[in-house]
Backbone as CSV, one residue per row, in Angstrom:
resi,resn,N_x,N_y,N_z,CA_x,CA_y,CA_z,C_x,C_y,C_z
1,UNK,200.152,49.834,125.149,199.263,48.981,124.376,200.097,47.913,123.661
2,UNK,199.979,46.954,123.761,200.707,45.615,122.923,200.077,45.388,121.565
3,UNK,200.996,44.796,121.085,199.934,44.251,119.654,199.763,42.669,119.894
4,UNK,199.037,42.647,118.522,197.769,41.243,118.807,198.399,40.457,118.077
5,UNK,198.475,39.364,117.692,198.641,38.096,116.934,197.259,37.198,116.492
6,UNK,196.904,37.406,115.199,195.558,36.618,114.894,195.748,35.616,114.333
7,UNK,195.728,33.877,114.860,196.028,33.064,114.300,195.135,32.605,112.598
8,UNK,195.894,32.409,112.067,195.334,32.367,110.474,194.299,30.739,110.870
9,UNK,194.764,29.702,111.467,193.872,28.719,111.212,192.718,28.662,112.218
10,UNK,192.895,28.866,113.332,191.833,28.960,114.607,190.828,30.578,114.799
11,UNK,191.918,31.638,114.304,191.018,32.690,114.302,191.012,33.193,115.911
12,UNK,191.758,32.380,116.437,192.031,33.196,117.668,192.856,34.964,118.384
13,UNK,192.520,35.619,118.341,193.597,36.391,118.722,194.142,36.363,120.170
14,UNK,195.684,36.094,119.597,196.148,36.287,121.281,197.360,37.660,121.545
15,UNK,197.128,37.724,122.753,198.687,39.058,122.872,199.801,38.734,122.189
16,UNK,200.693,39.358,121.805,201.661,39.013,121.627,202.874,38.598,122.761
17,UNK,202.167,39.311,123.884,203.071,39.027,125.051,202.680,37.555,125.269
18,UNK,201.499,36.709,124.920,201.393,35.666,125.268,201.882,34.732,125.154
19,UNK,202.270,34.357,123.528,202.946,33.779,122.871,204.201,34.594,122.493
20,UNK,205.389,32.960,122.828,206.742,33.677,122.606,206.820,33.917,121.283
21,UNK,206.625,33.061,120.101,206.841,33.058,119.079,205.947,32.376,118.089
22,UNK,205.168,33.454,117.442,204.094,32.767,116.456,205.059,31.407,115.337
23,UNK,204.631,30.151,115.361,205.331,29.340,114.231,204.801,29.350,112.656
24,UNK,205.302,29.418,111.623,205.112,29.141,110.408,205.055,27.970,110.399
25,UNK,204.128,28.069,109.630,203.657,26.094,108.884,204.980,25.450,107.845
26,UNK,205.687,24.526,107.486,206.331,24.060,106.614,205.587,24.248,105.143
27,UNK,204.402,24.359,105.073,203.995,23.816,104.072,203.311,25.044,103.210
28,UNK,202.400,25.584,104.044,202.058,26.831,103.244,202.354,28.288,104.129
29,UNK,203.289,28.561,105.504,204.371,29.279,105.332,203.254,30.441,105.958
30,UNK,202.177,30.372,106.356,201.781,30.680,107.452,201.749,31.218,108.640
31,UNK,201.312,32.089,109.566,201.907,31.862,110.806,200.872,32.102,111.836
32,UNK,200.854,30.619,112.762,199.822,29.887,113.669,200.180,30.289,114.995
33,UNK,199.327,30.011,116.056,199.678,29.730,117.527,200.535,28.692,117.679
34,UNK,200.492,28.245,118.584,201.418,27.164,119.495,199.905,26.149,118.871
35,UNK,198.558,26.208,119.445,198.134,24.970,119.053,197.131,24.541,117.945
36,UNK,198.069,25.417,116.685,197.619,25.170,115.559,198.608,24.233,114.597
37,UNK,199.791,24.253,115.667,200.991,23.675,114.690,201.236,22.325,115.389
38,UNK,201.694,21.143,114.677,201.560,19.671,115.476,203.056,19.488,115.366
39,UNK,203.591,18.650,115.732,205.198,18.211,115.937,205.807,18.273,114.740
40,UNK,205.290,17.706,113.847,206.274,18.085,112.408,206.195,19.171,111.980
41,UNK,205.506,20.811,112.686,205.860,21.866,112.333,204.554,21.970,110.939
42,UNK,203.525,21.590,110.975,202.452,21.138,109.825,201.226,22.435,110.812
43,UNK,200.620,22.938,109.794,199.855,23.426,110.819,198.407,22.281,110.646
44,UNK,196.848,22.792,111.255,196.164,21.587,111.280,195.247,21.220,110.026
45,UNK,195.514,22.679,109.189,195.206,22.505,107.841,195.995,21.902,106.712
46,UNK,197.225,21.916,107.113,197.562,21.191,106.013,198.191,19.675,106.494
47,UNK,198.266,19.476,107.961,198.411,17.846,108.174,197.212,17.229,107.693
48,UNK,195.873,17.591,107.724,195.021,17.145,107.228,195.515,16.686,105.661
């Protein structure tokens, strides 16, 4: 059985086998999918 990863901003859960590595947000330190986080490492709540 694997464990899950529940993204804090999308609410998605994905495997953990799916994603290599959940990212932390810079800002409030977080930790998102791959497409919750934008190039400056911001997730989409707080680039807003």
């Amino acid at each position: 059985m694997s464990e899950e990863f529940a993204c804090v901003a999308c609410g998605e859960v994905h495997e953990k086998d799916d994603i290599l590595a959940p990212h932390e947000c810079r800002v409030c330190r977080r930790m998102h999918c791959d497409g919750c986080i934008d190039e400056n490492g911001l997730c989409t709540e707080c680039a807003d």
